[in-house]
C-alpha positions in Angstrom: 59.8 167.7 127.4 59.6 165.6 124.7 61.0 168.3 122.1 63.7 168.7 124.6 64.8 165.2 124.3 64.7 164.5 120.7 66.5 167.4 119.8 69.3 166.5 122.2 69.7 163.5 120.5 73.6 163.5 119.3 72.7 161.8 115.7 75.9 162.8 113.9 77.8 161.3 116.8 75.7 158.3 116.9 76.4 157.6 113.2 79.5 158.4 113.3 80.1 155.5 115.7 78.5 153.1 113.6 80.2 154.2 110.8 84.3 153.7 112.3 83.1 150.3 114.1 81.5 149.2 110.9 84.4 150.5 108.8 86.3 149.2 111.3 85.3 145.3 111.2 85.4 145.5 107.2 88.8 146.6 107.1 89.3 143.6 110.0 87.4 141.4 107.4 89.8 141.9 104.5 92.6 141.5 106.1 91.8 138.5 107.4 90.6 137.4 104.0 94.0 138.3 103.0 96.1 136.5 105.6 94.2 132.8 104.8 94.5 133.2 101.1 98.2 134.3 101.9 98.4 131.3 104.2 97.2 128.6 101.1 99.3 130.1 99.0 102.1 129.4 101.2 101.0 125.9 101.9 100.2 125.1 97.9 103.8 126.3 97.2 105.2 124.4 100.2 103.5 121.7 98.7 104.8 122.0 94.9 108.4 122.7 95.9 108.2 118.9 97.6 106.7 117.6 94.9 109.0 119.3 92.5 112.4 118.2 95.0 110.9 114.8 94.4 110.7 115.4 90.8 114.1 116.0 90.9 115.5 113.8 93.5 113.7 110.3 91.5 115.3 111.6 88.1 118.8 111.3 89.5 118.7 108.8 92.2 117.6 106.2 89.5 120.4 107.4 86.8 123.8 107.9 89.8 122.2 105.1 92.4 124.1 102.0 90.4 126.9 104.6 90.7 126.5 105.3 94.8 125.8 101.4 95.1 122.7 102.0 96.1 120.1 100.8 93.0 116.7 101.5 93.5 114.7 98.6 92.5 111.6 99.2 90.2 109.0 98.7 92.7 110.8 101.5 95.0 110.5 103.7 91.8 106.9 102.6 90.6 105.9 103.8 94.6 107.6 107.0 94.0 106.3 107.8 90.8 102.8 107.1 91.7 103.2 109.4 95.2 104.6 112.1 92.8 101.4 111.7 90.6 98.8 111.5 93.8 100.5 115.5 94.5 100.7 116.3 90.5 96.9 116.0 90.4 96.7 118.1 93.2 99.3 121.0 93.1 101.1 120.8 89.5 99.4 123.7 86.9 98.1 122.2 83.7 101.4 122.4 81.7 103.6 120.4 84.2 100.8 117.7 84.4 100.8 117.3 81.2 104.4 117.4 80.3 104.9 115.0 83.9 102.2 112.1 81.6 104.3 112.7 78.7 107.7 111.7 80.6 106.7 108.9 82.6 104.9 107.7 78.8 108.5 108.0 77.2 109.2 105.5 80.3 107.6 103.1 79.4 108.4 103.2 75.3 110.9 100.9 73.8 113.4 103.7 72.9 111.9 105.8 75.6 115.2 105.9 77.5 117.0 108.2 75.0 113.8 110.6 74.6 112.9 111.0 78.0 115.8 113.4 79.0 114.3 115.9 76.1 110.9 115.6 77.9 111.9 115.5 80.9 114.1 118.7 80.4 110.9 120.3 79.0 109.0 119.5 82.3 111.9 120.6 84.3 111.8 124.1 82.7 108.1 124.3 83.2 108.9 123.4 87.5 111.6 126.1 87.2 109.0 128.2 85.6 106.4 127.8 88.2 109.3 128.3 90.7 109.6 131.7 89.9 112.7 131.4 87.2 110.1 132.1 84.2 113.3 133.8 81.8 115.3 130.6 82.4 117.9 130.6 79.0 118.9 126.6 79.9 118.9 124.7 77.2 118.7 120.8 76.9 122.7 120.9 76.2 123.1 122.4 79.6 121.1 120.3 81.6 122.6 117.6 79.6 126.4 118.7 80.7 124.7 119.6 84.5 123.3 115.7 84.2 126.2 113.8 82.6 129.1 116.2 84.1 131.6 115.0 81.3 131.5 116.9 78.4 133.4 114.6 76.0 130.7 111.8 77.1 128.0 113.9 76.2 129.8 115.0 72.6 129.7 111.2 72.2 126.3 110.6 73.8 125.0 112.8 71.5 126.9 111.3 68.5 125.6 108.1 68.8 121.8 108.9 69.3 121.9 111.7 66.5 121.4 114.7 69.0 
């Protein structure tokens, strides 16, 4: 009776079952694993595209606010700047962070007004890299025409601070 038993034993089928449901749950596992590094990559990049927007946004609300008639005071920019740096630590790669200590340095220099637009056009091409547009052809005259929109003010903009 005993003999009858064992042999009647369906093995293959067993282990095939154990097989597929393991199989089965690893295939479940990856694709999990997949989704949540998907998901912090979504929410790094949400992230960085704030932080880069602010970038942006500080750069020419300080130069066109006495414009709009809405100057920003320096405390108001001193809070942004240091909230931009708080998310640069965090979310900017190497380069940016580096190039972002380099502009807010030329801030604070005595003829760090003039110089900053070159740095800051270099950090701007390293967000835009990050960003996806890594074969960006922009040059610092571009950006300087987007900035100033007046090209006969920047031909004498760049006259008078030997550009």
């Amino acid at each position: 009776m005993n003999e009858t038993l064992i042999t009647e034993v369906p093995y293959k089928e067993i282990a095939l079952l154990i097989l597929g449901t393991l199989s089965t749950f690893l295939i479940w596992r990856i694709q999990h694993q997949k989704d949540r590094i998907k998901d912090i990559e979504n929410l790094v990049s949400e992230k960085k595209y704030r932080l880069y927007s602010e970038l942006i946004y500080i750069f020419f609300d300080i130069s066109n606010g006495e414009k709009l008639g809405k100057k920003i005071t320096e405390r108001e920019i001193l809070k942004r700047i240091l909230d931009i740096k708080k998310d640069m630590f965090i979310y900017a790669p190497d380069e940016i962070f580096k190039m972002f200590t380099n502009w807010t340095l030329e801030l604070n220099k005595e003829n760090g007004a003039i110089n900053q637009f070159k740095t800051y056009f270099q950090l701007i091409k390293l967000v835009r890299a990050d960003m996806g547009q890594s074969k960006t052809k922009i040059e610092l005259d571009d950006f300087m025409l987007f900035y100033m929109q007046n090209e006969e003010e920047y031909a004498k903009f760049k006259l008078i601070h030997n550009w």
